[in-house]
C-alpha positions as CSV (number, residue, x, y, z in Angstrom):
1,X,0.0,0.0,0.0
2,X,1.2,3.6,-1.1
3,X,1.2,5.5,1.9
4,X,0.9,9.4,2.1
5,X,1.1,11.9,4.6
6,X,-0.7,15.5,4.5
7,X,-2.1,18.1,6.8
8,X,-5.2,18.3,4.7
9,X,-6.5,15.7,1.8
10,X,-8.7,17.3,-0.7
11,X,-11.4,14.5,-1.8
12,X,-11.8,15.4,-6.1
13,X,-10.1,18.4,-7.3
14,X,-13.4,20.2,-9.1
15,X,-13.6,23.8,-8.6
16,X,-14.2,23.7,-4.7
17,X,-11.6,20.9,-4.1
18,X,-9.0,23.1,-5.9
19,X,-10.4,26.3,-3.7
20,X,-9.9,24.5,-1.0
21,X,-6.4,23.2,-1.7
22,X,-4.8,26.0,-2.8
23,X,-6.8,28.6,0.6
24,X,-5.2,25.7,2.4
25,X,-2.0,25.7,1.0
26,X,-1.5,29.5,1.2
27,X,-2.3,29.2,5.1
28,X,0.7,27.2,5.4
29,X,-0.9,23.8,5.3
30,X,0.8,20.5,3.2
31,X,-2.0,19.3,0.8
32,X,-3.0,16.5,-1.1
33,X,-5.7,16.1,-3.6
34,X,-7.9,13.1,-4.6
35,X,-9.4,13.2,-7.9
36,X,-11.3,10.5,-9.5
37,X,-10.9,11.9,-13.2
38,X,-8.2,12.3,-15.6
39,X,-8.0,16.1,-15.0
40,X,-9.0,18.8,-12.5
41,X,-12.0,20.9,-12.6
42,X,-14.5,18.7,-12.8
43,X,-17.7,20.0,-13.7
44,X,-16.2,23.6,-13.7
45,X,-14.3,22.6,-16.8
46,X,-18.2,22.7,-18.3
47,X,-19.3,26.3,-17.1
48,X,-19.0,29.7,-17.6
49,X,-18.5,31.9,-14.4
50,X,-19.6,32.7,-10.8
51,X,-21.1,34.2,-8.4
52,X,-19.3,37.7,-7.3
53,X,-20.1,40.9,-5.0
54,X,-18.2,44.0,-4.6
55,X,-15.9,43.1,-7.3
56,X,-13.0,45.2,-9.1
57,X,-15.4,45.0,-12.3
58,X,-18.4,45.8,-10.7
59,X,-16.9,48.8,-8.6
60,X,-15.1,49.7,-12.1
61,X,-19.2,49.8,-13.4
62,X,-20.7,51.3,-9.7
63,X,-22.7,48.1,-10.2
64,X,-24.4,46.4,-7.4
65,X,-25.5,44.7,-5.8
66,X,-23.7,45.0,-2.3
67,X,-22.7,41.6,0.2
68,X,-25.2,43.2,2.2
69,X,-28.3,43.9,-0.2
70,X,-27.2,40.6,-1.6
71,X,-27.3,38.7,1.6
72,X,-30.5,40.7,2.1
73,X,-32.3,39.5,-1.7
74,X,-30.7,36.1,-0.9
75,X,-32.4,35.3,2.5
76,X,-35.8,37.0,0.9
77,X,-36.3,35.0,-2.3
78,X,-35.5,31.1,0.6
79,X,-38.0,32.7,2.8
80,X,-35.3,32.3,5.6
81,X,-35.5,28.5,5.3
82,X,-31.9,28.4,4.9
83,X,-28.8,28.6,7.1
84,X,-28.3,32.7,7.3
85,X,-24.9,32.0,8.6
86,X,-23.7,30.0,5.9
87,X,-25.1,31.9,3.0
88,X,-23.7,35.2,5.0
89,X,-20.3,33.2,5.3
90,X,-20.3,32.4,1.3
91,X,-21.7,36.0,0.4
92,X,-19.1,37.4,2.9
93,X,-16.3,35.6,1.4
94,X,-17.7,36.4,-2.5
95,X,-16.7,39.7,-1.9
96,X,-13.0,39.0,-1.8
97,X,-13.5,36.4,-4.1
98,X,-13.1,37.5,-7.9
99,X,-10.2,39.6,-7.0
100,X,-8.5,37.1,-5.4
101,X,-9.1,35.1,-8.6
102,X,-8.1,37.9,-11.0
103,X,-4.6,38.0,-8.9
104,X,-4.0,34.5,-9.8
105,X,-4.5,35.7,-13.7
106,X,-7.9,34.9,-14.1
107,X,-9.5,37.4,-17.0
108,X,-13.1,37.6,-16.4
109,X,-15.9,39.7,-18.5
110,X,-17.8,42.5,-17.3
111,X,-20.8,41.1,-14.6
112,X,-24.2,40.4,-16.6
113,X,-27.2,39.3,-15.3
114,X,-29.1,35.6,-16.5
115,X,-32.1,36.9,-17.4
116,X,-34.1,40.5,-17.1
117,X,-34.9,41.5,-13.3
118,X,-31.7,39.3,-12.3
119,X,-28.6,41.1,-10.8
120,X,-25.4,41.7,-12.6
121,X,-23.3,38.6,-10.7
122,X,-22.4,36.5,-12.9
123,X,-18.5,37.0,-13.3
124,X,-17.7,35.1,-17.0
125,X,-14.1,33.6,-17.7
126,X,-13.0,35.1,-20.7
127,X,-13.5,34.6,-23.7
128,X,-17.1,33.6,-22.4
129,X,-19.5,30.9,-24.5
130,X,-19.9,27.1,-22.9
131,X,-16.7,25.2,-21.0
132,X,-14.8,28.9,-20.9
133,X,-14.5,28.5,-17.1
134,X,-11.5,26.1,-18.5
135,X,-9.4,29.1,-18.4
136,X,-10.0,29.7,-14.7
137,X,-9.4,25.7,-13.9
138,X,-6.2,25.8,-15.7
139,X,-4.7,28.9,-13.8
140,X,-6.2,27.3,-10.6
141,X,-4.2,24.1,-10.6
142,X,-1.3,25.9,-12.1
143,X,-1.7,27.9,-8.9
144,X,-2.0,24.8,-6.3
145,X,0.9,23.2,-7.7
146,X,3.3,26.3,-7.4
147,X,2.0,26.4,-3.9
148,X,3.1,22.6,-3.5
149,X,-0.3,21.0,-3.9
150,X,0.2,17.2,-4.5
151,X,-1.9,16.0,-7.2
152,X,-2.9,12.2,-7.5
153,X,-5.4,12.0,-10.2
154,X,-7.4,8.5,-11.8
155,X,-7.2,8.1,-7.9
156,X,-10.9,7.8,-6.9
157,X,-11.2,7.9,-2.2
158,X,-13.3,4.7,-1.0
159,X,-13.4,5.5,2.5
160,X,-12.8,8.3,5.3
161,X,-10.8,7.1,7.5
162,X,-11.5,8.4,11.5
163,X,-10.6,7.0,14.9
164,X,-12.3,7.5,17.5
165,X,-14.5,11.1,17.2
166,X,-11.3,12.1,14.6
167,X,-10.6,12.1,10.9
168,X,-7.3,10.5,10.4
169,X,-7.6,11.0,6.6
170,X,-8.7,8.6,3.6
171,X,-8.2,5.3,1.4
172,X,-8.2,5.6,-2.0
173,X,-7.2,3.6,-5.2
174,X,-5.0,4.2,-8.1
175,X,-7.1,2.8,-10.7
176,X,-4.5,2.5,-13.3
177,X,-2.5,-0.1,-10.8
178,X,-5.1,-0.9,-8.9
179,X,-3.2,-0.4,-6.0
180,X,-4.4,1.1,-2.8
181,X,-3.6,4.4,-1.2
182,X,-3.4,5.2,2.8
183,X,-3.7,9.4,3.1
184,X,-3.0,10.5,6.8
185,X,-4.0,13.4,7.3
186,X,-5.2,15.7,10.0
187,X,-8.3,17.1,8.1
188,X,-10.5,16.2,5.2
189,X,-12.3,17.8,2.8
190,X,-15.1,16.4,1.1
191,X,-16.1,18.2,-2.4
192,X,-17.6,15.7,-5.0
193,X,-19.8,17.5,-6.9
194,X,-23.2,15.8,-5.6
195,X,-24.9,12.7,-7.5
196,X,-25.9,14.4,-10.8
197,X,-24.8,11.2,-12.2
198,X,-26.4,8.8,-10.5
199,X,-30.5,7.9,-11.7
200,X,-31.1,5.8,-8.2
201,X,-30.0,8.7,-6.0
202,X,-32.2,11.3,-8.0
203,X,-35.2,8.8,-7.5
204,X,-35.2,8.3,-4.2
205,X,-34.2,11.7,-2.7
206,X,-35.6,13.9,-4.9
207,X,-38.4,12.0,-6.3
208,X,-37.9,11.9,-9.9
209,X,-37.1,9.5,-12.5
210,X,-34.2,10.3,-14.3
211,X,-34.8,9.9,-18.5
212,X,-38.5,9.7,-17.5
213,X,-39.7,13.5,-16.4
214,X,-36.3,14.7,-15.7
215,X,-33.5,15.4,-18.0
216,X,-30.2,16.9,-16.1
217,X,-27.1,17.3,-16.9
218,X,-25.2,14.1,-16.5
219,X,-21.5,14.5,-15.1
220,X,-19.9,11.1,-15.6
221,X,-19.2,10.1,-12.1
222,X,-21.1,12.2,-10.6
223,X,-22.5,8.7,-7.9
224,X,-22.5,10.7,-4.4
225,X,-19.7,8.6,-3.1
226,X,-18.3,11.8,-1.3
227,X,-21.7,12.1,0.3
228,X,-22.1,8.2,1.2
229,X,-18.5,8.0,2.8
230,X,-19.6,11.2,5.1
231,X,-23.1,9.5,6.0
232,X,-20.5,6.3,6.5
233,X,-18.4,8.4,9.3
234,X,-21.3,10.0,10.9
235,X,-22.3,13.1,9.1
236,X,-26.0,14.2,9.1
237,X,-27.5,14.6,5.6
238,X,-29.7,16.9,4.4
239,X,-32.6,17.7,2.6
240,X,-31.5,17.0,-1.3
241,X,-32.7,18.2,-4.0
242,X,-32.3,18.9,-8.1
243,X,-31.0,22.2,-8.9
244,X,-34.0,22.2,-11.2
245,X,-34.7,24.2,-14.6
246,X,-36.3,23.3,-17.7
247,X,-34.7,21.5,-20.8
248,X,-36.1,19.5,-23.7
249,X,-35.6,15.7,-23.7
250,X,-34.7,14.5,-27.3
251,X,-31.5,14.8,-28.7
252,X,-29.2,17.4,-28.5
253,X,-29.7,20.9,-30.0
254,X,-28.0,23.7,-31.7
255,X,-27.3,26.7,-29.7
256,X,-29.7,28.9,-32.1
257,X,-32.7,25.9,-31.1
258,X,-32.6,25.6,-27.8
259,X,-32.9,30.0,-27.9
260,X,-35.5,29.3,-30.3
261,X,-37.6,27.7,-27.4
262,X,-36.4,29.9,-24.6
263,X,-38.7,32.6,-25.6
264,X,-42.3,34.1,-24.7
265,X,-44.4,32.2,-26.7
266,X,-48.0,30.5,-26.0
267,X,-46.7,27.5,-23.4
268,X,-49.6,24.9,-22.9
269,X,-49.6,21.6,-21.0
270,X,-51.0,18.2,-22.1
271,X,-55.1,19.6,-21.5
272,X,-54.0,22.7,-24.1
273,X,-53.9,25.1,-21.0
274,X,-52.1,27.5,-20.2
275,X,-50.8,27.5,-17.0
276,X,-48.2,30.6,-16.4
277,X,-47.0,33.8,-17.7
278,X,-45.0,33.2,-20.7
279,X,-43.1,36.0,-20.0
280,X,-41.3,34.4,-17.2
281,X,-39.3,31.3,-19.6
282,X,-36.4,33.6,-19.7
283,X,-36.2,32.3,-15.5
284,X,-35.3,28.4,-15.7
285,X,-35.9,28.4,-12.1
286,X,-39.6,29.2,-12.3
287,X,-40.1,28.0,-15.3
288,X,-39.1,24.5,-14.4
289,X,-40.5,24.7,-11.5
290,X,-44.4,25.6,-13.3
291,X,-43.6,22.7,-15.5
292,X,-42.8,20.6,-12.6
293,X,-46.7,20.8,-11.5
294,X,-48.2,19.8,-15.0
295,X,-49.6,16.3,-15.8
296,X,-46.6,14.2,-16.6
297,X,-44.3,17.2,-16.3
298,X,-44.4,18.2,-19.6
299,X,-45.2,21.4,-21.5
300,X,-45.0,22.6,-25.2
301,X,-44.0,26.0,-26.6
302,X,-46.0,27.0,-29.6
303,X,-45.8,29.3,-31.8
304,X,-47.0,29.9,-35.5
305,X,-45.2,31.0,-38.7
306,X,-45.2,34.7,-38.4
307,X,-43.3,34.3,-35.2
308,X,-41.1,32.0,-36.7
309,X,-40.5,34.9,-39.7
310,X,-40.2,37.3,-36.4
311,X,-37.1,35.0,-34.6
312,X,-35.7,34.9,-38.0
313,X,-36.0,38.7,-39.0
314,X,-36.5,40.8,-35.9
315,X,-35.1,38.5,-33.5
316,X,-35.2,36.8,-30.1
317,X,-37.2,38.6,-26.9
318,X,-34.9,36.7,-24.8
319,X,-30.9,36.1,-25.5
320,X,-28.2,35.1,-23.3
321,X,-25.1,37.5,-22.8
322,X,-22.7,35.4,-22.9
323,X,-24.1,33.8,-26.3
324,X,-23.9,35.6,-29.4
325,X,-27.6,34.5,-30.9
326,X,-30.0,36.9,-31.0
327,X,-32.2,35.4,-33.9
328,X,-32.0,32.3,-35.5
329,X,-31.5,31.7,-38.6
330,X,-33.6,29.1,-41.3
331,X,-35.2,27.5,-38.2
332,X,-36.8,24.8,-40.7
333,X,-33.1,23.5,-41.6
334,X,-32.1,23.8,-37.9
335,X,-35.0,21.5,-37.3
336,X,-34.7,19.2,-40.1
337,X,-31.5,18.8,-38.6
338,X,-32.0,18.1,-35.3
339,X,-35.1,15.4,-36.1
340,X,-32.1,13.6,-38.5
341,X,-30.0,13.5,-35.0
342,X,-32.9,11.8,-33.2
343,X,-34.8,14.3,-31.7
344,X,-38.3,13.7,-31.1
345,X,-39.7,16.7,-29.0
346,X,-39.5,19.4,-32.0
347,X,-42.9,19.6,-33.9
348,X,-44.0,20.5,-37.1
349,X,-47.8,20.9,-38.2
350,X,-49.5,22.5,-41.1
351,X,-52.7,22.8,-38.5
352,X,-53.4,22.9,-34.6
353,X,-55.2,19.6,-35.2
354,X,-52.2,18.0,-37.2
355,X,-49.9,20.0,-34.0
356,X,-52.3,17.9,-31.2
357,X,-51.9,14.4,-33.0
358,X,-48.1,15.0,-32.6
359,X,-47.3,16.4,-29.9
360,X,-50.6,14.4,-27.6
361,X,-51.9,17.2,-26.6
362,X,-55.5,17.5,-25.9
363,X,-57.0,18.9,-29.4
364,X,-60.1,20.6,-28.4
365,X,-58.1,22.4,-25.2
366,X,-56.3,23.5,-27.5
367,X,-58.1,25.0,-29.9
368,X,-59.9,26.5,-27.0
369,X,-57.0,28.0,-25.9
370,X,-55.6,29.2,-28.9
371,X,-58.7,30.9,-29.9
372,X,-58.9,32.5,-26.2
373,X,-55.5,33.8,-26.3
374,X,-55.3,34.6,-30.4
375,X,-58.6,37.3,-28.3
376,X,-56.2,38.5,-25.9
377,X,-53.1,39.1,-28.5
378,X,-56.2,41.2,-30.3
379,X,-56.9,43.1,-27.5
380,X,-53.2,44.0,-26.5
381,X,-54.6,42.3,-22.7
382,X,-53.7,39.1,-21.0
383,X,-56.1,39.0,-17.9
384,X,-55.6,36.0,-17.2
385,X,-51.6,36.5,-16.0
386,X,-51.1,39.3,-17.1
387,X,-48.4,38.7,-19.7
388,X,-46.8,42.0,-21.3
389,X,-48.4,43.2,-24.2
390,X,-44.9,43.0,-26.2
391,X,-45.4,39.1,-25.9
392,X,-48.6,38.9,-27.2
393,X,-48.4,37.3,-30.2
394,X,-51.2,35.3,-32.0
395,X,-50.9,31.9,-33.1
396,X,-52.6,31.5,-36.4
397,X,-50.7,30.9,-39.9
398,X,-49.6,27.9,-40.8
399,X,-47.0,26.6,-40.2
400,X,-47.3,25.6,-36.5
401,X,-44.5,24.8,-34.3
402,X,-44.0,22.9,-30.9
403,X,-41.5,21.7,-28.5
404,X,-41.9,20.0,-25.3
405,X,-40.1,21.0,-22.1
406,X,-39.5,18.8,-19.3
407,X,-38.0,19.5,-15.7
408,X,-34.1,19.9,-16.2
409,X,-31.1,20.6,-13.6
410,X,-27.8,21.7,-13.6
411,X,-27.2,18.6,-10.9
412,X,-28.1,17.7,-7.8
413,X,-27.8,19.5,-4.9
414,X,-27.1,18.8,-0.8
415,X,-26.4,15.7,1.1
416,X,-23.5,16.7,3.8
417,X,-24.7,18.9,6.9
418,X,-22.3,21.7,7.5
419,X,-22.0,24.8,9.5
420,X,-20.8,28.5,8.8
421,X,-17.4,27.5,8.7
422,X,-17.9,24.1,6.6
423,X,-17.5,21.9,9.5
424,X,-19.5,18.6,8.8
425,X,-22.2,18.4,11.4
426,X,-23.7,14.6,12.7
427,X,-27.0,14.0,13.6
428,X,-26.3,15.6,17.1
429,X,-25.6,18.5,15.6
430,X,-22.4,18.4,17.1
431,X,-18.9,18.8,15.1
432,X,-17.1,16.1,13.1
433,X,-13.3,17.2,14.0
434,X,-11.4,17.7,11.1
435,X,-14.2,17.1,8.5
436,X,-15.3,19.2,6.2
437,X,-17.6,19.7,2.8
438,X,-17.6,22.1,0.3
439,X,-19.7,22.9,-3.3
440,X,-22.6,20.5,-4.4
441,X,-22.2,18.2,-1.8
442,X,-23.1,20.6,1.2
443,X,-25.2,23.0,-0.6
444,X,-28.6,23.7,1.0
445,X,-28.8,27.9,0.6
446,X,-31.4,27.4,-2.0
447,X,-34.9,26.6,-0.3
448,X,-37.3,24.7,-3.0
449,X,-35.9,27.2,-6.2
450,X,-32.3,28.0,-7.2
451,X,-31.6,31.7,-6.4
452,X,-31.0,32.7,-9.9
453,X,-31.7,36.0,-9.2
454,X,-27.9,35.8,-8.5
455,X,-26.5,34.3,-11.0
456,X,-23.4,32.2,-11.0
457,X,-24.4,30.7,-7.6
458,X,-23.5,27.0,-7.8
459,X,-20.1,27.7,-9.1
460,X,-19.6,30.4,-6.3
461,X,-21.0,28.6,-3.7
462,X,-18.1,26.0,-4.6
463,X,-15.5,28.2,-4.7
464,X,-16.3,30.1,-1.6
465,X,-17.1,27.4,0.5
466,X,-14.0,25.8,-0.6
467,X,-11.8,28.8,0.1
468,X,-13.6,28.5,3.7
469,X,-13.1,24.7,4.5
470,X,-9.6,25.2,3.3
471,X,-8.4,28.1,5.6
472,X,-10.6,26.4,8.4
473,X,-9.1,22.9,7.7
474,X,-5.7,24.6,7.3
475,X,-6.4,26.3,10.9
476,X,-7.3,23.4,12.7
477,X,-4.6,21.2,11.3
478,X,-2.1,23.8,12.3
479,X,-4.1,23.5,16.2
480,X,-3.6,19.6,16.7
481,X,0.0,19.7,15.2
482,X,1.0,21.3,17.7
């Protein structure tokens, strides 16, 4: 057996393992991290940005919001069913975050908000589009290893080791020899990045079937094995949930397509009905959320060929900073395209009758509701939620267009209790010296609905609460040493 010796072991090296490692590291501490994969960054290698407050950039733009009003927005929009110490901790700690980022030689774009009504938080890794947060995992381990970070990677943890109310560190495997690995260490730090990928875990904690009325991002391995080996050594879990938004089940689409079904359009359910205001799709939050309630969890976005001529001309209501579509372009290739690929929840009708055959929704609810709301587009009024006139937009030449949204996520979310200072609690509520969780696998600051309002959370959740179970893990390592 390989035998290693640490002050602090890092369990996976995603964006809050290497947080953690390298806020240990710079407090002095010898670290060692544990990754499963072939590389660092984990699902960070796959995003865009984070969560920041009181920024260089935002100061730069007198932007806000402040730690305080954020802290404020943050605890209003849970209702207070969250830990207030923790989310004060992470909002606390955000505000030194992006500059302490940008020291390293991170380049970030100026703050944008998801969606309108959100905040100006979301700090993007330059050159901004899909998996640009790259960038920032690069300069990170580059940073960890100058700091003397000991990286074992293809080197998945099996079990937290502890004697008698301690952790003593962790047993791993080298799954290219096979052979185990004995990490003594002082503290550990658990930061797995949830069970996104694992269908069982989704069922039975969050109640829904994975490929069936859910389709989430899928992080190969993903499992919550970070989360079992806590529950193994006493920690308490948690509520758990999906970090739910909306997506569409078949195939994969084009960047312009999945826009082109992000917009304020008639949304109906399987009776035909409507069921919210349209003008709120541009939130995945409440959006999947609505859709969550419908029979079957399903929903369609319609819309008719003068809207289509509208995407393609004027272009989009809704569009994405960081993404440079704001109309799409021959939508009737893009979709020929995508139903040659396999995907089988894009519609095409030449009438609402032809649209209800394919799609299973209800015809005459349909009709009844396309006729009601075709009265209302008339009128300029929506009275029954009040959607903004600018949206109202009939549904009435041929073609007709339809795709069905389902309940989507980002990945799972909680699992690990923890405290302010990332400290794993047990079922006593009392401390579990030495342990500690960080990212996906501790994060319960979101109530029932992901606090998009502020966006770039999940990423800055990880990498604050990683700095924090680093400088704390670094702290109380330093304390029993001596």
């Amino acid at each position: 057996m390989n035998k290693l010796e640490a002050d602090v072991v890092v369990i996976a090296a995603g964006v809050a393992g290497l947080a953690a490692a390298i806020a240990a590291a710079e407090k002095g501490a010898k670290v060692v991290a544990l990754e499963k994969g072939s590389t660092t960054g984990g699902t960070g290698n796959m995003g865009m940005g984070l969560f920041g407050v009181e920024s260089r950039l935002q100061r730069l733009k007198q932007m806000g919001p402040t730690k305080e009003e954020a802290f404020r927005i943050f605890m209003d929009y849970t209702h207070w069913q969250v830990d207030a110490r923790l989310v004060r901790a992470y909002i606390d700690k955000a505000a030194t975050t992006i500059d302490w980022l940008e020291k390293m030689g991170v380049e970030l774009l100026e703050p944008s908000a998801y969606f309108p009504g959100g905040w100006p938080t979301w700090h993007i890794v330059k050159p901004g589009g899909e998996g640009c947060a790259k960038n920032m995992v690069r300069i990170m381990t580059e940073r960890a290893r100058e700091m003397g970070v000991q990286f074992f990677l293809q080197t998945p943890v099996k079990k937290i080791l502890k004697q008698g109310d301690k952790i003593v560190g962790a047993i791993a495997e080298d799954d290219r020899s096979g052979e185990p690995i004995q990490a003594t260490a002082k503290a550990v730090i658990i930061a797995t990045g949830g069970f996104g990928d694992n269908p069982e875990m989704i069922r039975k904690y969050t109640g829904y079937e994975w490929g069936h009325d859910l389709k989430s991002t899928r992080i190969p391995g993903l499992v919550g094995d970070g989360i079992r080996m806590a529950w193994e050594v006493g920690a308490a879990p948690t509520e758990m949930r999906m970090e739910l938004i909306y997506s569409m089940f078949g195939g994969e689409l084009s960047r312009e397509l999945a826009e082109t079904f992000r917009q304020p359009h008639l949304l109906v359910n399987l009776f035909g009905e409507r069921f919210m205001d349209e003008g709120i799709i541009a939130s995945p939050a409440f959006t999947g959320n609505a859709i969550s309630r419908q029979k079957n969890r399903s929903a369609f976005l319609i819309f008719d060929g003068n809207v289509k001529n509208h995407m393609e001309t004027v272009g989009f209501d809704f569009y994405h900073v960081p993404f440079p579509f704001t109309k799409v372009e021959n939508l009737d290739a893009l979709i020929r395209e995508t139903s040659d690929k396999g995907n089988k929840d894009v519609f095409v009708a030449d009438s609402l009758d032809e649209l209800a055959s394919k799609t299973g929704i209800d015809p005459d609810g349909l009709k009844r509701t396309v006729d009601e709301y075709n009265g209302f587009c008339e009128k300029g009024f929506d009275p029954i939620f009040d959607k903004r006139h600018r949206y109202l937009r009939s549904v009435k030449t041929p073609r007709f267009y339809a795709g069905r949204l389902v309940p989507g996520a980002y990945g799972s979310l909680g699992g690990i209790k923890i405290n302010y200072k990332t400290e794993v609690l047990g079922k006593d509520w009392k401390k579990n010296p030495g342990l500690y969780a960080a990212g996906t696998d501790a994060n319960c600051v979101y109530g029932d609905t992901y606090v998009f309002v502020l966006p770039g959370n999940t990423m800055g959740f990880a990498m604050n609460t990683g700095r924090i179970a680093g400088e704390h893990a670094a702290a109380y390592a330093q304390s029993i040493g001596k």
